[in-house]
C-alpha positions in Angstrom: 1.1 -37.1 10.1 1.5 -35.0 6.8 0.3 -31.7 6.4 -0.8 -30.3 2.9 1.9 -28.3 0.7 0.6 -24.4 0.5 -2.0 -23.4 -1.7 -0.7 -22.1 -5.4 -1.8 -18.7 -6.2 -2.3 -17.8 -9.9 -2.7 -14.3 -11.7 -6.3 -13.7 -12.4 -5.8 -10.2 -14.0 -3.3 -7.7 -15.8 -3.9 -4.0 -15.7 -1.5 -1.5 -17.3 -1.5 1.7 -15.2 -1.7 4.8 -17.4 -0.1 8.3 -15.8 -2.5 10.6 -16.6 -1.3 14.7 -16.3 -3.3 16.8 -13.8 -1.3 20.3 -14.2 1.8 21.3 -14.8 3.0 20.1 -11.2 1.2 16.8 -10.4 1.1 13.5 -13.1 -0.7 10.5 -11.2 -1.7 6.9 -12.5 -4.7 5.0 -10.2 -2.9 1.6 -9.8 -6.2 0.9 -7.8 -9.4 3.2 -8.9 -11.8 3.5 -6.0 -15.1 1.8 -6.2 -14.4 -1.3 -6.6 -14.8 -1.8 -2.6 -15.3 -5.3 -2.5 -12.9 -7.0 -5.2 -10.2 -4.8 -3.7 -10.6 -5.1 0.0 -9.2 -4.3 2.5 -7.3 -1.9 -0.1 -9.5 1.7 -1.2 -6.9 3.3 -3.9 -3.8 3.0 -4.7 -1.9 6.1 -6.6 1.6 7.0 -8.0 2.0 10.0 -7.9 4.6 12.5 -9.4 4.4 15.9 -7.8 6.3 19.3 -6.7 5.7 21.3 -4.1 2.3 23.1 -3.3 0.8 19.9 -4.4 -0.7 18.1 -1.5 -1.6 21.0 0.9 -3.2 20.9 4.1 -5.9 18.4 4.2 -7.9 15.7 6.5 -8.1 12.3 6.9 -11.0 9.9 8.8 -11.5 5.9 8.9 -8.5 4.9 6.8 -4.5 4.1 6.9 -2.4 5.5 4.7 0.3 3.7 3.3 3.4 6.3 1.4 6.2 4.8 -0.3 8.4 7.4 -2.0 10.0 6.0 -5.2 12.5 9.4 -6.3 12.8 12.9 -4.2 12.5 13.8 -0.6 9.1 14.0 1.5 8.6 16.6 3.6 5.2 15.5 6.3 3.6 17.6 9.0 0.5 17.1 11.0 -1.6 19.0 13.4 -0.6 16.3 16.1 3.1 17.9 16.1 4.3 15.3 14.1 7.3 15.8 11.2 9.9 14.1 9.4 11.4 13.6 5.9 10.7 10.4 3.8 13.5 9.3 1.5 13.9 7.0 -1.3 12.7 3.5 -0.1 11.4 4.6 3.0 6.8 4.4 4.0 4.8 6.2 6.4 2.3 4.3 7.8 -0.2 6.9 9.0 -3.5 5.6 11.1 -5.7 8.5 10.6 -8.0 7.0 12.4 -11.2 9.3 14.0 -9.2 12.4 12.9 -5.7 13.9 11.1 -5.1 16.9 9.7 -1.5 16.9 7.6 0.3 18.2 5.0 2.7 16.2 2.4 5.1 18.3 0.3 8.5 17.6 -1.3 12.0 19.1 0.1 12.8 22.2 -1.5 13.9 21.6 -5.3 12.7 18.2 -4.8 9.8 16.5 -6.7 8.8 13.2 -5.2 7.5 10.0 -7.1 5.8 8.0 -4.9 2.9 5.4 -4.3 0.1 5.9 -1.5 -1.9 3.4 -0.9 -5.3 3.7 1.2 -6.1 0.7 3.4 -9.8 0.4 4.9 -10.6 -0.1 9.1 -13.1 -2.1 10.0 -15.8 -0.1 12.0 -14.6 -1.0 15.3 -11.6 1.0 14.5 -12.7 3.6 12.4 -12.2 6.1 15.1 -9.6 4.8 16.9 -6.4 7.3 18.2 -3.9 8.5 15.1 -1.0 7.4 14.9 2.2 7.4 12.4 4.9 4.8 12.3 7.9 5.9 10.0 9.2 3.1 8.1 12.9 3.7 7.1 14.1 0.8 4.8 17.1 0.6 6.5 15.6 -0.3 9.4 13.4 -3.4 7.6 14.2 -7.0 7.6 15.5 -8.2 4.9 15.2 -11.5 3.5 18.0 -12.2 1.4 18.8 -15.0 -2.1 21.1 -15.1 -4.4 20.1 -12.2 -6.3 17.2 -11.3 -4.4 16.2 -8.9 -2.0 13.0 -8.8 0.3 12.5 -5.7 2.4 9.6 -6.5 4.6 7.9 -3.2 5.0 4.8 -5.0 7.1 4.0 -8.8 7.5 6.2 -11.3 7.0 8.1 -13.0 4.4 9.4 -16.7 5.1 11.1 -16.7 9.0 11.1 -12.6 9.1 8.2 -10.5 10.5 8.2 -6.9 10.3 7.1 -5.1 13.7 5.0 -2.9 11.7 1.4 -2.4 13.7 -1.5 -3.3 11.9 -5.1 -3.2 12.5 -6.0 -4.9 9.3 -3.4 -7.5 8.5 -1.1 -6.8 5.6 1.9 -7.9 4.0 4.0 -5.3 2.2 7.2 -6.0 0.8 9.6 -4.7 -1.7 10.9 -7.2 -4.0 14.4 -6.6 -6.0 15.3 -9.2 -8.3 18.2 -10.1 -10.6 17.0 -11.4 -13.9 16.7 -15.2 -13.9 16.3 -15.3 -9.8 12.9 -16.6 -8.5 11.5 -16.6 -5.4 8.6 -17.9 -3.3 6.7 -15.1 -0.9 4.4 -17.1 1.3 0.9 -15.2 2.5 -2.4 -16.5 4.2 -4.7 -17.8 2.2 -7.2 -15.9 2.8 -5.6 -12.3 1.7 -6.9 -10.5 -0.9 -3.0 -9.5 -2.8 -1.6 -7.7 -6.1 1.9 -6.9 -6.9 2.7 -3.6 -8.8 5.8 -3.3 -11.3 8.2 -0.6 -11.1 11.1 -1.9 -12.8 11.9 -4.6 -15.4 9.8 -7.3 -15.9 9.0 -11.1 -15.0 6.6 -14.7 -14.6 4.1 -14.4 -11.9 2.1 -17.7 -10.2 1.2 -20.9 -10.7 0.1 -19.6 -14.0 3.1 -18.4 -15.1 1.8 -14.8 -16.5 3.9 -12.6 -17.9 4.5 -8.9 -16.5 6.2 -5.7 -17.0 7.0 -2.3 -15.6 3.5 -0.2 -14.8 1.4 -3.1 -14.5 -0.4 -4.6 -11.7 -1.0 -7.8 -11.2 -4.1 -9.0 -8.8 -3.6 -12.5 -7.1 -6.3 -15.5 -6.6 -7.3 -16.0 -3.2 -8.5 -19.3 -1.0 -10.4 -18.2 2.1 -10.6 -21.9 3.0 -6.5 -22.4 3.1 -4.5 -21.7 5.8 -1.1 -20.7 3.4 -0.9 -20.3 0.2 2.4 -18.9 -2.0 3.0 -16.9 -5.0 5.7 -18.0 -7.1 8.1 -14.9 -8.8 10.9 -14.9 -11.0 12.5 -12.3 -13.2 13.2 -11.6 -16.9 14.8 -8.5 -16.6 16.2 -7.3 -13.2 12.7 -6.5 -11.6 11.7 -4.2 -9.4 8.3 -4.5 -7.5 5.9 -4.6 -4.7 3.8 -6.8 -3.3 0.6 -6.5 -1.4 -1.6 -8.3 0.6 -4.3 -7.8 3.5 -7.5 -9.6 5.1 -10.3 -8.5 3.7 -12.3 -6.5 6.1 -15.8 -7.3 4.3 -17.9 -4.3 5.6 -20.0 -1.4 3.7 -17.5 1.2 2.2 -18.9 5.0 2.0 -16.6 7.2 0.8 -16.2 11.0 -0.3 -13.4 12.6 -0.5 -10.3 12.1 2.7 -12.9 10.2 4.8 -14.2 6.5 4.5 -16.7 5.1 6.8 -19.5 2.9 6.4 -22.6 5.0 6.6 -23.6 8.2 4.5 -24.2 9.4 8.2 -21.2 8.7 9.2 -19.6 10.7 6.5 -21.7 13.6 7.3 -20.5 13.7 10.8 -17.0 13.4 9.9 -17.7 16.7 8.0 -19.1 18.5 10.6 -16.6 17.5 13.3 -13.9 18.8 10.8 -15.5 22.0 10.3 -16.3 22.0 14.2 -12.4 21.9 14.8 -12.6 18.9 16.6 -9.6 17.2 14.3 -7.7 19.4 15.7 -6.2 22.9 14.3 
C-alpha cells in the first residue's frame, strides 16, 4: 500500500505590520485587523504591543481565548478568579475567558513589555464554558531540536512532539529559531487555517519559495480535503518567528469590544451580566 506524501503549502499573501503610536505609553501594530472573520478563522486579532504600566487596566473578557506571548519585559496578570503570576521573556498565557473574566495585565515595575496577544474564537458550544488559564513557561515546552534549529511547541505538535497545551479549537503554536542557512519542515493538518509572523531576520517560506523579513506576516494556503500538509522554512539571516495554525471554527462572529459571540443578542447579554456583577468582582 502507499500513502500520499503531505500536501505542500505555499504563501498566498505578504503583509508588513506597521507600529502605529497610541500615547506616550502604548505603540501597537495589528498583525491581524479584526473583521476579516472568515479569511482569518479561528483567529480574531492578533496585536504587538509595546506598553508600560497603567496601560491595560482592569477589563473583561467573554467567548474568546487569549493567547500572550511576551517578546521583552516582565508581565505582571491578575484576575478576579484569584489568579496571578509573572510572564517572562518567551513564556504565553493561555487564558480561556470563556462565559466570563475579569483581569488586569501590567508590566513589573520599571518594566515595559513587548509582546503579541493573539485572540482565538470558540465555537458556540463553548462560548460560555468555565475560565481557565494555563501558564506556558518556555522552559517547560518541548522542544524539537536540528542543527541550528529550534522548535518550542507552545501548543500542537511539531513532527513526534505534542504539547499538553488544552485546546478547544485546535491550534498549533510554535516558536521557530533558526540559524541562517538551516531549513526546516513543520507539519500541520491540512485543513488549518495558518500564518507565521517575523520577529527577527529574515527567510524563504513554502512551496513557493516567498521571500520574508522581520515585521511581516505571512498567511499560508490551506487544503480542507488533505489530511497533512507541510510548510517548508529556511533562513537567510538567523530568523526569529512564529507560527500559527488552528481549525477553522466556521460560525457567525459578532464582536464589540472584549466580548465575541455570535449574535448581537448575545453581545447585549454579555453586557448586562457584566454590569450585573455576574463575571465576578
Amino acid at each position: 500500500m502507499t500513502t500520499s506524501a503531505p500536501y505542500q503549502r505555499s504563501v498566498t499573501r505578504i503583509r508588513t505590520v506597521q507600529p502605529q503610536r497610541q500615547n506616550p505609553n502604548h505603540t501597537v501594530a495589528m498583525v491581524i485587523e479584526p473583521g476579516h472573520w472568515e479569511e482569518h478563522d479561528p483567529f480574531l486579532l492578533l496585536a504587538e504591543d509595546w506598553f508600560g504600566q497603567g496601560t491595560f487596566d482592569v477589563h473583561p473578557h467573554r467567548g474568546i481565548e487569549t493567547v500572550t506571548y511576551v517578546i521583552e519585559g516582565k508581565l505582571n496578570h491578575f484576575d478576579n478568579r484569584h489568579g496571578e503570576g509573572q510572564l517572562e521573556p518567551g513564556d504565553v498565557q493561555w487564558m480561556t475567558a470563556g462565559r466570563g473574566v475579569i483581569h488586569k495585565e501590567d508590566p513589573a515595575p520599571d518594566e515595559r513589555v513587548h509582546s503579541l496577544q493573539l485572540w482565538v474564537n470558540l465555537r458556540s458550544e463553548d462560548k460560555l464554558t468555565e475560565p481557565r488559564y494555563q501558564n506556558l513557561r518556555a522552559a517547560d515546552m518541548p522542544v524539537r531540536k536540528a542543527d541550528g534549529a529550534t522548535i518550542r511547541v507552545f501548543s500542537g505538535s511539531s513532527a513526534d512532539l505534542r504539547a499538553t497545551t488544552k485546546n478547544y479549537v485546535p491550534v498549533t503554536m510554535v516558536e521557530l529559531t533558526l540559524d541562517a542557512g538551516v531549513e526546516i519542515v513543520q507539519d500541520l493538518p491540512g485543513r488549518y487555517n495558518g500564518f507565521i509572523y517575523i520577529l527577527e531576520g529574515s527567510g524563504h517560506f513554502g512551496a513557493s519559495n516567498e521571500y520574508g523579513e522581520q515585521n511581516q506576516v505571512l498567511w499560508l494556503d490551506r487544503r480542507a480535503d488533505v489530511a497533512e500538509s507541510e510548510v517548508v522554512i529556511r533562513a537567510e539571516q538567523s530568523l526569529r518567528a512564529l507560527l500559527y495554525a488552528g481549525e477553522p471554527v466556521g460560525e457567525p462572529v459578532v464582536a464589540y469590544g472584549p466580548f465575541v459571540m455570535n449574535t448581537s443578542a448575545q453581545i447585549k447579554q454579555a453586557f448586562e451580566d457584566y454590569a450585573a456583577g455576574k463575571f465576578g468582582e
